[in-house]
N, C-alpha and C positions, 0 to 999 in steps of 0.2 A: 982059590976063592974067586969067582966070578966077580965081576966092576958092575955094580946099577946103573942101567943104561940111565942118561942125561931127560929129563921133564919134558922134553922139546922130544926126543926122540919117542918116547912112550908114547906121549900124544899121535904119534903119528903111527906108532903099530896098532894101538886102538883103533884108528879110524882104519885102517888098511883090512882090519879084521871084519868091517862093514859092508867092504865094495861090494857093491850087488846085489845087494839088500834090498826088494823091491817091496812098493806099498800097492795098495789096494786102488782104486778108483777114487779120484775124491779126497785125496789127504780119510780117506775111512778106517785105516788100522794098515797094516803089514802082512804081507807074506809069512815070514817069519815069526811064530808068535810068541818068541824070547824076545827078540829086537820088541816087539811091541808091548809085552811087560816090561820091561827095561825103557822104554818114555814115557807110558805111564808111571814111571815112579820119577821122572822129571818132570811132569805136570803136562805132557803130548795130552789132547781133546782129537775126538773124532770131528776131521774137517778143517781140524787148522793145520799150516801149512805148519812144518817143522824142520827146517834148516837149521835155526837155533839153537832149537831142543836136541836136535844131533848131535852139536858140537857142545851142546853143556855136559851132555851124558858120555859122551869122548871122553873131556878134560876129567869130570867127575870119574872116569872107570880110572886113569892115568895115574892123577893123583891120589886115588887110594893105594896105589901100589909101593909108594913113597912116605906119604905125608897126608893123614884122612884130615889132617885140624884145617885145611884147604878146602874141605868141602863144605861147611857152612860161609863162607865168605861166599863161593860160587855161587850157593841157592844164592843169596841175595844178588847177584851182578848178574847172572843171565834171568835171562826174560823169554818171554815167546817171540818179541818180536824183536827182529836184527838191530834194528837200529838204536831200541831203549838199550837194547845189553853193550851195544858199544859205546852208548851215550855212558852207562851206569859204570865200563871200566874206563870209559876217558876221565872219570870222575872219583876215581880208586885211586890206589897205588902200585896197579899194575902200569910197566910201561906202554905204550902208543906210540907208533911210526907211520911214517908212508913207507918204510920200505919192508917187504916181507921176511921172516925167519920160520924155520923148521917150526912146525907145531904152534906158530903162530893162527891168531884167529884175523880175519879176513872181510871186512865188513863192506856192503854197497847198502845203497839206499838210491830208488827209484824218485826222479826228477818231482818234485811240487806233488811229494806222498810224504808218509810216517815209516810206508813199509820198506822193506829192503830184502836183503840175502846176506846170510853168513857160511864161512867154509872155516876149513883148516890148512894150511900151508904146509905143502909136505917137500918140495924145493923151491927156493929162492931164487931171486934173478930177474930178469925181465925177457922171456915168458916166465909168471911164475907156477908151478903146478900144484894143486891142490884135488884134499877131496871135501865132495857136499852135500847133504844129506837134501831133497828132495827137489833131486836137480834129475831132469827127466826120469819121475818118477819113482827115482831110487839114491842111493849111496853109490854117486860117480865119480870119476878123477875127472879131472878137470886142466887146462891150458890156459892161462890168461893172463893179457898185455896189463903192466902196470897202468895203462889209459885205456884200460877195459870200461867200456858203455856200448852195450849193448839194449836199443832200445833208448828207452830213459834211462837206465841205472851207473851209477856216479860212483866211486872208489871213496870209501870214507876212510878207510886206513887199515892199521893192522895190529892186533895185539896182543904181546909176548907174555910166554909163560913165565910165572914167577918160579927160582929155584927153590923148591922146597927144603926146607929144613928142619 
């Protein structure tokens, strides 16, 4: 009998199953046009940016493979935009850190804005590496300094997957 890989882990072959998944011009739809029925059914709109919507559609594919009763909790915590959905699990009972884990979610938010960027944490550390859904144009992996600011953008923190049961 095969061992269910770990919540933290799934999260992270989901997202791995994305890399390179290019969008259209514009935040306007996907290359892909399963990737693109698949955020439409996370609430992606033509023209909004969609980092978030990545990582909610991630967790949500993850977590149905374990434990679906996780998926209405997510509708309500992610949002479209980075910084509400971080705000909404620092406000949960999911845990929040500054420091990164596997399959953790990953949140910045740009200097005297609302908006921000979210990713997923796929190793830990300091560089930690991650992938991010509309991050030059596509589902990229990513390198970055736990005092990553790039431009204006600020590290708001990180936050772990609950173990489903």
């Amino acid at each position: 009998m095969s061992e269910i890989p770990s919540i933290n882990s799934l999260i992270v072959q989901v997202a791995e199953s994305y890399v390179g998944k290019e969008e259209l011009a514009n935040n306007a739809g996907f290359i892909d046009k399963k990737l693109q029925e698949k955020m439409l059914t996370v609430g992606w709109q033509q023209g909004w940016a969609w980092c978030a919507l990545f990582c909610e559609l991630v967790w949500k594919e993850a977590y149905s493979k374990v434990n679906s009763l996780y998926i209405e909790k997510l509708d309500y915590l992610f949002s479209a935009s980075a910084t509400k959905t971080f705000s909404n699990f620092e406000d949960s009972n999911f845990f929040v850190s500054n420091k990164p884990a596997v399959g953790a979610l990953v949140a910045w938010q740009y200097k005297d804005s609302w908006r921000g960027h979210l990713g997923i944490v796929t190793k830990p550390g300091n560089p930690f590496y991650t992938i991010e859904g509309n991050w030059g144009d596509k589902v990229s992996r990513c390198k970055k300094e736990l005092s990553y600011a790039k431009g204006d953008v600020n590290l708001l923190g990180f936050v772990y997957p609950k173990r489903p049961f």
